[in-house]
C-alpha positions, 0 to 999 in steps of 0.5 A, spaced: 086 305 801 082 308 795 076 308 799 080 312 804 081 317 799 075 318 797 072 318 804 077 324 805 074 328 800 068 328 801 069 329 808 074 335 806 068 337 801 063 337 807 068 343 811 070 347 806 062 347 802 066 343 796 070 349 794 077 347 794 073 341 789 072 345 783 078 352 785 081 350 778 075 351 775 075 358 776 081 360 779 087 354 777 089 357 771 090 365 774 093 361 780 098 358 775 099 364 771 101 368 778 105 363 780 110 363 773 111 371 774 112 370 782 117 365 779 121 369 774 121 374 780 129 376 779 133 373 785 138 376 791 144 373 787 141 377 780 140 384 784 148 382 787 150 381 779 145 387 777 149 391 782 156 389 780 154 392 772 159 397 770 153 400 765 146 399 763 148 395 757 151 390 762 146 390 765 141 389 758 145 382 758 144 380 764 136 381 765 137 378 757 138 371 760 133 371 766 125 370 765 125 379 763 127 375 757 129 380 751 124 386 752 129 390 751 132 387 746 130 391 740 132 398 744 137 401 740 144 403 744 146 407 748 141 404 754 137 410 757 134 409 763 127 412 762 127 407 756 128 401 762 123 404 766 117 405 760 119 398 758 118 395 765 111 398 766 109 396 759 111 388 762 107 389 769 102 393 765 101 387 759 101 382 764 096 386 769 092 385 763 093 377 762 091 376 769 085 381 768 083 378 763 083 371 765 080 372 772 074 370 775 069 375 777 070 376 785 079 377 783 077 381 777 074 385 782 079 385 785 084 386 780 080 393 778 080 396 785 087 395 784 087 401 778 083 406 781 088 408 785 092 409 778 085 412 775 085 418 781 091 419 780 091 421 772 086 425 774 089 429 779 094 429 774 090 432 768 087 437 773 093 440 776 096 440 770 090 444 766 090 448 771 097 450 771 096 450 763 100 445 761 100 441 754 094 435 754 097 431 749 104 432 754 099 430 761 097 423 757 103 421 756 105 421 764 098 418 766 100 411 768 097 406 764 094 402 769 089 408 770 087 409 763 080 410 761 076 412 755 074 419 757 081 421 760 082 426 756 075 430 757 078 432 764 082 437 760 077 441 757 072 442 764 072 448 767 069 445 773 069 440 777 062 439 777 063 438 769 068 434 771 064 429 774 058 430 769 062 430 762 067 424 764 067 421 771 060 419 772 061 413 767 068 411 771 069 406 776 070 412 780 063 415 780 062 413 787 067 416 790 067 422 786 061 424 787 061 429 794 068 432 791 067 433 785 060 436 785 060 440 792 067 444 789 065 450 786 072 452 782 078 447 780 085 451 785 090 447 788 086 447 795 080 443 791 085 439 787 088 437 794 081 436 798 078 432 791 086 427 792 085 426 799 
């Protein structure tokens, strides 16, 4: 029996190139991490009890005892629902960054084209913002946090989108993509915007 099982690993290591031998030297622990957050996922019977809450503290109690555990125990009564919503994305954003940061090369490639949809819309959000002579400090507040960079806040004082291009997104993830829009647009409008998001 135990040559039968080492000849059916070989034999599987011959078809797929060894590669489901060494998965968990790469890949074992992130999988692993995934699988605990898919588990913790709330159920059909906690969305028919969180359905049936009278308020948001009844709520507050019941997700206290699924695997949301207690973040938002330390929010002070009464509940607000922008509260719930900014602690939700702080978990999918710290947990994002866990997965990140424990990935291998080929997922934490993947992992960033994840985020550069949340980066072009920050920056759509800046521009149109800025154009609109709205407060930067009030503009980086609603920028998602899984599209945040370093120089996000440079975009505010561009005049044009080829300074933007040349001061701030050059040296983002978004240079290969940004390049033809934002050096061929002569001034920022609502059109260009438009064009630049599309």
């Amino acid at each position: 029996p135990r040559s039968a099982s080492v000849a059916l690993c070989l034999s599987v290591s011959r078809l797929s190139g060894a590669s489901m031998i060494t998965f968990n030297l790469d890949d074992g622990f992130t999988e692993a991490v995934v699988r605990g957050y898919r588990s913790g996922i709330l159920s059909q019977g906690d969305y028919s009890n969180l359905g049936q809450c009278d308020g948001l503290e009844d709520m507050r109690m019941h997700l206290a005892v699924t695997d949301y555990g207690n973040f938002l125990q330390n929010e002070p009564s009464p509940l607000q629902t922008m509260t719930i919503s900014e602690k939700c994305t702080e978990k999918l954003v710290e947990e994002f960054n866990y997965i990140r940061c424990n990935a291998s090369a080929e997922l934490g490639k993947f992992l960033d084209y994840i985020t550069y949809g949340y980066m072009i819309d920050n920056v759509i959000l800046l521009l149109t913002g800025t154009l609109h002579e709205r407060d930067t400090r009030e503009l980086l507040e609603k920028c998602h946090p899984l599209g945040k960079f370093q120089s996000l806040a440079t975009l505010a004082i561009t005049t044009s989108p080829k300074d933007a291009y040349k001061l701030v997104l050059v040296d983002t993830p978004l240079a290969g993509y940004a390049q033809k829009c934002f050096t061929e647009s002569q001034d920022f409008t609502e059109l260009n915007i438009e064009v630049i998001r599309n």
